[in-house]
Every structure is written in structure tokens, then in C-alpha cells.
C-alpha positions as CSV (number, residue, x, y, z in Angstrom):
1,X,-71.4,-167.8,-60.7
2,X,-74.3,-168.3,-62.8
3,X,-76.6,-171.2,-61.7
4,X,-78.3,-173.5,-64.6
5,X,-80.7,-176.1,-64.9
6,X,-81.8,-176.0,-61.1
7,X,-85.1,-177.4,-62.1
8,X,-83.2,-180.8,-62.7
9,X,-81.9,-181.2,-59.3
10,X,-83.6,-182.0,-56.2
11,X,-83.2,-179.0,-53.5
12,X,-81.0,-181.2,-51.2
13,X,-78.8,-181.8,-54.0
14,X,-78.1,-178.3,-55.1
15,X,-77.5,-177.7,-51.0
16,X,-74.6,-180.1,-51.7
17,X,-73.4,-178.4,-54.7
18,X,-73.3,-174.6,-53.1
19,X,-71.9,-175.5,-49.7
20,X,-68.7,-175.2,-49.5
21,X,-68.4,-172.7,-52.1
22,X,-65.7,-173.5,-55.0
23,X,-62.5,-171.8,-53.4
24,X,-63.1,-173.0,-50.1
25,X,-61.1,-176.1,-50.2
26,X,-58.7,-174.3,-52.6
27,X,-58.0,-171.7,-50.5
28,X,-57.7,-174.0,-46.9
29,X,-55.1,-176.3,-49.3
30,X,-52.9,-172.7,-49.9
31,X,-53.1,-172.2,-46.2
32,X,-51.3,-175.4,-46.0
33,X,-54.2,-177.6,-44.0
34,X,-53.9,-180.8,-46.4
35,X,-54.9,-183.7,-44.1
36,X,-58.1,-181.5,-43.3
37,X,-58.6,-181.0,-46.9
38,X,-58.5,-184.6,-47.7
39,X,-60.9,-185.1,-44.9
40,X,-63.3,-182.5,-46.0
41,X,-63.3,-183.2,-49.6
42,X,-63.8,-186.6,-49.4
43,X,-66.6,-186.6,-46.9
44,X,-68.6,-183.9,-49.0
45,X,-68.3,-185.9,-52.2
46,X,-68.9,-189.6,-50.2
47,X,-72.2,-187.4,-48.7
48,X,-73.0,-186.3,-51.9
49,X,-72.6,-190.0,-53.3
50,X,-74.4,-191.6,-50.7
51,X,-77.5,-190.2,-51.3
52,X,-77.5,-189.4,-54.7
53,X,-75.1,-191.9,-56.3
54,X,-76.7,-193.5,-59.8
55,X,-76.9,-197.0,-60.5
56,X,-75.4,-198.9,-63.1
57,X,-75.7,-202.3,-64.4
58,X,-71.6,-201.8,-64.9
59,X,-71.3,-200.7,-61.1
60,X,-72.7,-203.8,-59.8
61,X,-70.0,-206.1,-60.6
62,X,-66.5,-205.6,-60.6
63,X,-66.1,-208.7,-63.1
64,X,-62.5,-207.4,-65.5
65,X,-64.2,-208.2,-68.9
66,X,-67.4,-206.1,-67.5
67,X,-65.3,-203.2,-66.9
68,X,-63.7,-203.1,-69.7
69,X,-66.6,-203.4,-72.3
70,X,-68.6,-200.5,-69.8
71,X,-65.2,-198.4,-70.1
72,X,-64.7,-198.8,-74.1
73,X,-68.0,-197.9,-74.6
74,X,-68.1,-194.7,-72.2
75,X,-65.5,-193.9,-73.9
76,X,-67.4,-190.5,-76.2
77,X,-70.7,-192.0,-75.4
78,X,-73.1,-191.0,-72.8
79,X,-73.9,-193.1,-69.7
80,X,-77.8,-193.7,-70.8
81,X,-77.0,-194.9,-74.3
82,X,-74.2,-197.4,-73.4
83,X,-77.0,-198.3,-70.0
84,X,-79.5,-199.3,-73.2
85,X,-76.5,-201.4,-74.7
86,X,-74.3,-202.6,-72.6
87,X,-76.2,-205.5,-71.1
88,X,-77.3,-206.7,-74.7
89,X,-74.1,-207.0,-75.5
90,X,-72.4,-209.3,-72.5
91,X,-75.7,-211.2,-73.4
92,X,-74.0,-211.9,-76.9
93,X,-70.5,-211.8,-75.7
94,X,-70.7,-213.2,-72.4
95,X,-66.9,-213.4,-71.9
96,X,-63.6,-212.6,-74.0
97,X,-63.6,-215.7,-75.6
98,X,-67.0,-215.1,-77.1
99,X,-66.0,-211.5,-78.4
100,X,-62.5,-212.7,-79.7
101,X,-64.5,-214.9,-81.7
102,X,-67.5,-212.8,-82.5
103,X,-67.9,-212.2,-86.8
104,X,-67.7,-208.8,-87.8
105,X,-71.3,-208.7,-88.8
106,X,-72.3,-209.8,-85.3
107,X,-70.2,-207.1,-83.1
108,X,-71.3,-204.0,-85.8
109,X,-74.9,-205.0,-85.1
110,X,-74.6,-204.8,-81.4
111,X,-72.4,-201.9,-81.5
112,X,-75.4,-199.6,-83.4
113,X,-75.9,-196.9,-81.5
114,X,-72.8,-196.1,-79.5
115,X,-70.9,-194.7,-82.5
116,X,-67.5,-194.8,-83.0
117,X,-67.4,-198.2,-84.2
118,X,-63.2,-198.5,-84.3
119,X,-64.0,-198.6,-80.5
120,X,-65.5,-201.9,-81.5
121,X,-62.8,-203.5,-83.3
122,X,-60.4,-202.1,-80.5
123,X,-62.2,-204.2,-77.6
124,X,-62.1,-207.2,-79.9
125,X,-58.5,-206.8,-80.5
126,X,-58.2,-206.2,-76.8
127,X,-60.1,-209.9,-76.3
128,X,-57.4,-211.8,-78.6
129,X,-55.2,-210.6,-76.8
130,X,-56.4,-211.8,-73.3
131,X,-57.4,-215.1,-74.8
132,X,-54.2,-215.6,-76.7
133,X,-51.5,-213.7,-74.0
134,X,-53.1,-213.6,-70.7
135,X,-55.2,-217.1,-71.0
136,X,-58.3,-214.9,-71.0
137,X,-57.1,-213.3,-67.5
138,X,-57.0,-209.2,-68.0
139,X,-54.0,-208.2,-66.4
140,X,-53.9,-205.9,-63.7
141,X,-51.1,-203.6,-63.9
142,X,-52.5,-200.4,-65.5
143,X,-48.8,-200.2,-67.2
144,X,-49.6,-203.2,-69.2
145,X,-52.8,-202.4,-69.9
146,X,-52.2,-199.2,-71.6
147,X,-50.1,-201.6,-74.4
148,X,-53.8,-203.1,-74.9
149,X,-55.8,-201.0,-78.2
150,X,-58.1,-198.3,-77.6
151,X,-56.3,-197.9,-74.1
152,X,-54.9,-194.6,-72.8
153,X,-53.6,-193.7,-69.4
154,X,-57.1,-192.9,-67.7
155,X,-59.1,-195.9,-69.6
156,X,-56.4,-198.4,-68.1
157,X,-56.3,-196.1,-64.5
158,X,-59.9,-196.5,-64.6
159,X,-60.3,-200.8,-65.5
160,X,-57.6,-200.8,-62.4
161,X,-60.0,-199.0,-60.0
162,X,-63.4,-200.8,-61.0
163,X,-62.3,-203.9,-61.8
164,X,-59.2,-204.7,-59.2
165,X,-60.3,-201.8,-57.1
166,X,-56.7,-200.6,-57.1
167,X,-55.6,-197.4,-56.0
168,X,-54.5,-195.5,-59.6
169,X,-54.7,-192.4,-60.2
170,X,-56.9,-191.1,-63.8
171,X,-58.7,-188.7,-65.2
172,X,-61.7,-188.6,-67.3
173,X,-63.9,-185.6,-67.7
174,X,-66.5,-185.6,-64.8
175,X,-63.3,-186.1,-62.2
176,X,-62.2,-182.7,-64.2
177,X,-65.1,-181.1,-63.5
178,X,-64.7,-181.4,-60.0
179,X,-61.1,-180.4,-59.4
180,X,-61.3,-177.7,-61.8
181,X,-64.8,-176.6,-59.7
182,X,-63.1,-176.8,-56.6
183,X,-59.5,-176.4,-56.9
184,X,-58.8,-173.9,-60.4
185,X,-61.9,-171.9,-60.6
186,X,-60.3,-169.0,-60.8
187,X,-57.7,-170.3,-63.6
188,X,-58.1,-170.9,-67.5
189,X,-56.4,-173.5,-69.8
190,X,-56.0,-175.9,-66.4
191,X,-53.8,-178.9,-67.7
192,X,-54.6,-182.2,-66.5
193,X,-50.8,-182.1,-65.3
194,X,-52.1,-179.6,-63.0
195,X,-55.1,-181.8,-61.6
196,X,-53.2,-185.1,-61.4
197,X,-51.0,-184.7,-58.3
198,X,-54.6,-183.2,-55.9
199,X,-56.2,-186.8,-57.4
200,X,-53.3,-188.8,-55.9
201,X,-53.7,-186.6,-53.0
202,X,-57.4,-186.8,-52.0
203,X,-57.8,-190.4,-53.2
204,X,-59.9,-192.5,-50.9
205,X,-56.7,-195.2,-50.9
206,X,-58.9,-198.3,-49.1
207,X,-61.7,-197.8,-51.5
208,X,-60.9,-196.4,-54.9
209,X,-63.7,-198.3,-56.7
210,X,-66.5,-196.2,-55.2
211,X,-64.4,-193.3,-54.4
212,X,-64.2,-193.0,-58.7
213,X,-67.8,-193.6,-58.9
214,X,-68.6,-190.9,-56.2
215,X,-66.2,-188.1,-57.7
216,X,-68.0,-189.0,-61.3
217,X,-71.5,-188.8,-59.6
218,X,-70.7,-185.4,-58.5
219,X,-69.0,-184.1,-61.6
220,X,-72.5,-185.1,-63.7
221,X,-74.3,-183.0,-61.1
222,X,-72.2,-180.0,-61.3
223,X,-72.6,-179.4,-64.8
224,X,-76.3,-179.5,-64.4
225,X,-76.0,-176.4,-61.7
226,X,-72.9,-174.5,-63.3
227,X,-71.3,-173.6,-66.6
228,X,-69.5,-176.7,-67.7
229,X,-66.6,-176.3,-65.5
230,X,-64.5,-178.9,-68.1
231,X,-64.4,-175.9,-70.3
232,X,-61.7,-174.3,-68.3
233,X,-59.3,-177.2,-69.2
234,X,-56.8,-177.5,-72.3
235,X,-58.4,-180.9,-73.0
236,X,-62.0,-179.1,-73.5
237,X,-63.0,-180.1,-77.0
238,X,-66.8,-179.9,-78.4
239,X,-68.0,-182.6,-80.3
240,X,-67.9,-182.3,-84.3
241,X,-71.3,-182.1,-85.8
242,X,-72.4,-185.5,-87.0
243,X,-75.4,-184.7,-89.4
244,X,-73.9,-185.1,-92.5
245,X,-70.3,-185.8,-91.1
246,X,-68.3,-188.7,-92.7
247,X,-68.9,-190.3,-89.4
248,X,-72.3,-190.4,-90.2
249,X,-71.4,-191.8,-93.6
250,X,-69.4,-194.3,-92.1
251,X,-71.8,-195.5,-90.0
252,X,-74.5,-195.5,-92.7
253,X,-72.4,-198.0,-95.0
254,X,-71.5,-200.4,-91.7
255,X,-74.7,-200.2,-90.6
256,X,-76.0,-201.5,-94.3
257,X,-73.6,-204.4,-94.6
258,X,-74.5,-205.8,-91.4
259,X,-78.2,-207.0,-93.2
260,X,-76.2,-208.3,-96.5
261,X,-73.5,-210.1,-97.4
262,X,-71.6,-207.5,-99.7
263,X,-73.0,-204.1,-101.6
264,X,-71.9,-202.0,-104.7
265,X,-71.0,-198.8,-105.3
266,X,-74.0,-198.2,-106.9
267,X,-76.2,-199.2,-104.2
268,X,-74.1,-197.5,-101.6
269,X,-74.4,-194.0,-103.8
270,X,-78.3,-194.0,-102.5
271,X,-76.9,-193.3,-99.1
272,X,-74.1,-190.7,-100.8
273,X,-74.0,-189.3,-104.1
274,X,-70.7,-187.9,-104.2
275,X,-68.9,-190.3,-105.6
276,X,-65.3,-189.0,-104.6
277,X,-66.5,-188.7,-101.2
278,X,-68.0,-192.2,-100.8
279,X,-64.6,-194.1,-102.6
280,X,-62.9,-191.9,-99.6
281,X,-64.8,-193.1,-97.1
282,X,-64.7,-196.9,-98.3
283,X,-60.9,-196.8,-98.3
284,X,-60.9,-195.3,-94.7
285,X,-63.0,-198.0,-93.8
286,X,-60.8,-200.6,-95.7
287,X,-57.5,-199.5,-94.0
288,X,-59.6,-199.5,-91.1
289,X,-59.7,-203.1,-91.0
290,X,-63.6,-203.2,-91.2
291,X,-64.0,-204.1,-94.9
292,X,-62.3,-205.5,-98.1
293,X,-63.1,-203.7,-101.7
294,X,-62.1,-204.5,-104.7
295,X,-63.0,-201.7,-106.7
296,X,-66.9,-202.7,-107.2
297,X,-67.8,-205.2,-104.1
298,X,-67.4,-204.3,-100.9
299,X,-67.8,-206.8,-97.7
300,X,-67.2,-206.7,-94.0
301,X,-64.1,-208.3,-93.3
């Protein structure tokens, strides 16, 4: 297997990664040695994660409103941009009654930089909701949490481990890494229907919260020594482009109208001549529910 990016790990660290070698648990699971597998696996990651496990601002509290800002915002975004935002932002929004209440303008400006502003709008949704349903308690069953916005299966099977540190069982793209390293090296197009039952399996049951944290820890590392191993999996998509994407665009006009109160077409047409293209974006942004329009003023909502 070809090795990458060596030069970014420490020598004890890529001793972790090449010993065992990828099929070796695989191929002691076909031989029908489970408990020893469990045993094994979890000890080489926990080893890993002991001495090489990063540090978080997110990971030292297992405060629910916490997790789920740190989990919306990994969500597409990198672990060192939300680390330069995160804590800014419970500064603003200490709580969920704070961001149920936040303005528009406010949450945008402390959103710049993550992207993917609807995330935004979802985890103020998701605060109304607690404040006005749960009296501002986040509910712990991962089933109800999915009926939260912006919440899918693994978000809510991840706020379950690192914030009630219960025992769930998710996926999210570093924990694919690893199974796919380890257990479908050999395969191609690995669903995460495939990956799901060895999760359950080798979960550390009395600690999930760190166990998570560990898998993840070792996931990041892997892709520094190996090809991507992610890219073996169905779910493997590269990010679109987003120099001149209409995500850009968007971004560009949301960024503007949080320093004014409302803006024209005409101003708006310095950041994008095409006209077509920019009444496109606006009403995408309208149904959006981040701005009103009414044909020559637009305004955050």
C-alpha cells in the first residue's frame, strides 16, 4: 500500500498505524475469534488515542447545547476552522435561549467562515425547539433527535455519545476510514450498511464518549499515512469547487447584508453581473428563509 505524508507524523505514530497490518483483524474476525477481535481492536485504537489523541475545546465538556453547536458545525467543515469559531460563538450564544433568540444579522456574522450557512438557521431552529418543546432540555433519545433540523442518523448517534455518553451506534467519515482500513480493504463501493453491524460490535459499551473520539483520532491519522481509505465507500463524494460556485455567491450577498440594513440589485450586481444568475440566487436565498425581496430591496429576514 502506498504510504503518504509520513513527514507529518511522528515515528511512533506511524508504528501504530503499520502494526497490525489492515487484514489482520479482518481476517482473525473470518476465523471466527470475535471477543479477541474486540479486545485487540479496541486496545490498538485506545493506545493510539492515548498518546496521540487531539484536544478540543468541544471535548472538554460534555454540556448537550455544546455538543450540538460543535456537531452542526463539523458537519462539512474541518476540525481547525470550527476550533477558530466555535468558542466565539457560545461566547455570543451562551445557551439555547440566547441562539433561539439571536437576530439573523447576529448568527450570519458569527457563522463567517464555516460555510454552509443553512447549517446556521438549522441549529437555530433546533434551539426553538428546545426552548419551546423540551423547556430548553435537549432530549436524549437519538430517535427524537433525528426529528430535530439539520439532524441525520449519525449527527443525532453522535450528540447521544458526546453529550449523554450513551452507547449508539454512527458513522461519520473518520469512523469509515477505519473500518474500511481494517475490515474492507480489499473491497470497493463498502456501504455503510456493511460497517454498521462491526461498530455495534467493537464499541467500547462503558465508555462510548472517548471511545468515538479515539476511533475519529485514528481515522485523521490514517489518511495522513494512506490513500484516503473513505474513498472505497459508496458515500465517498468530493467537495464541489467553490471559487465561483453559487455557494460562493451566496455567501458573498449574506455576508454583505450583515454590515447594512438592506441592499439593491444594483449594488449587489458589483459582487455578480449576471443578472439572471444573481435574481436565482436571491430567490434561493428567499425560500431559504434567510431574506425577504420584493423585486428591488432585499433584507435579512
Amino acid at each position: 500500500m502506498q504510504v503518504l505524508n509520513q513527514h507529518k507524523l511522528m515515528s511512533t505514530q506511524i508504528d501504530y498505524l503499520c502494526t497490525p497490518s489492515a487484514m489482520q483483524f479482518s481476517h482473525a474476525l473470518t476465523a471466527g475469534n470475535i471477543s479477541n477481535v474486540v479486545v485487540a481492536f479496541q486496545h490498538h485504537i485506545y493506545g493510539y488515542y492515548k498518546s496521540f489523541g487531539r484536544i478540543f475545546t468541544w471535548r472538554q465538556t460534555t454540556n448537550p447545547y455544546h455538543i450540538v453547536v460543535s456537531e452542526i458545525m463539523l458537519q462539512q467543515t474541518q476540525t481547525y476552522r470550527v476550533q477558530g469559531k466555535f468558542e466565539h460563538f457560545i461566547e455570543l450564544f451562551p445557551d439555547f435561549y440566547h441562539l433561539a433568540q439571536a437576530p439573523m444579522r447576529d448568527l450570519l456574522a458569527a457563522w463567517q467562515g464555516l460555510g454552509y450557512n443553512r447549517r446556521a438557521l438549522a441549529l437555530q431552529a433546533i434551539a426553538k425547539r428546545v426552548v419551546t418543546e423540551f423547556g430548553g432540555f435537549l432530549p436524549d433519545d437519538p430517535a427524537v433527535l433525528e426529528t430535530f433540523p439539520g439532524i441525520g442518523p449519525n449527527t443525532a448517534g453522535s450528540i447521544g455519545a458526546f453529550a449523554f455518553n450513551k452507547p449508539t451506534v454512527f458513522v461519520e467519515t473518520n469512523i469509515r476510514s477505519v473500518f474500511i482500513h481494517f475490515f474492507f480493504s480489499e473491497q470497493r463501493l463498502v456501504h455503510d450498511k456493511m460497517l454498521l453491524p462491526l461498530v455495534a460490535k467493537m464499541l467500547d459499551t462503558h465508555n462510548p464518549r472517548a471511545w468515538y473520539y479515539a476511533l475519529m483520532d485514528y481515522g485523521v491519522a490514517l489518511k495522513k499515512m494512506y490513500p484516503n481509505p473513505s474513498r472505497k465507500s459508496v458515500h465517498h463524494a468530493r467537495q464541489s469547487k467553490f471559487e465561483g460556485s453559487d455557494r460562493q455567491l451566496r455567501g458573498a450577498i449574506l455576508r454583505l447584508l450583515t454590515t447594512k440594513n438592506h441592499v439593491s440589485y444594483p449594488e449587489l450586481q458589483h459582487i455578480e453581473k449576471d443578472f439572471e444568475r444573481l435574481a436565482r440566487i436571491v430567490q434561493d436565498l428567499v425560500k431559504d428563509g434567510f431574506i425577504t425581496s420584493d423585486g428591488s430591496i432585499i433584507t435579512l429576514k
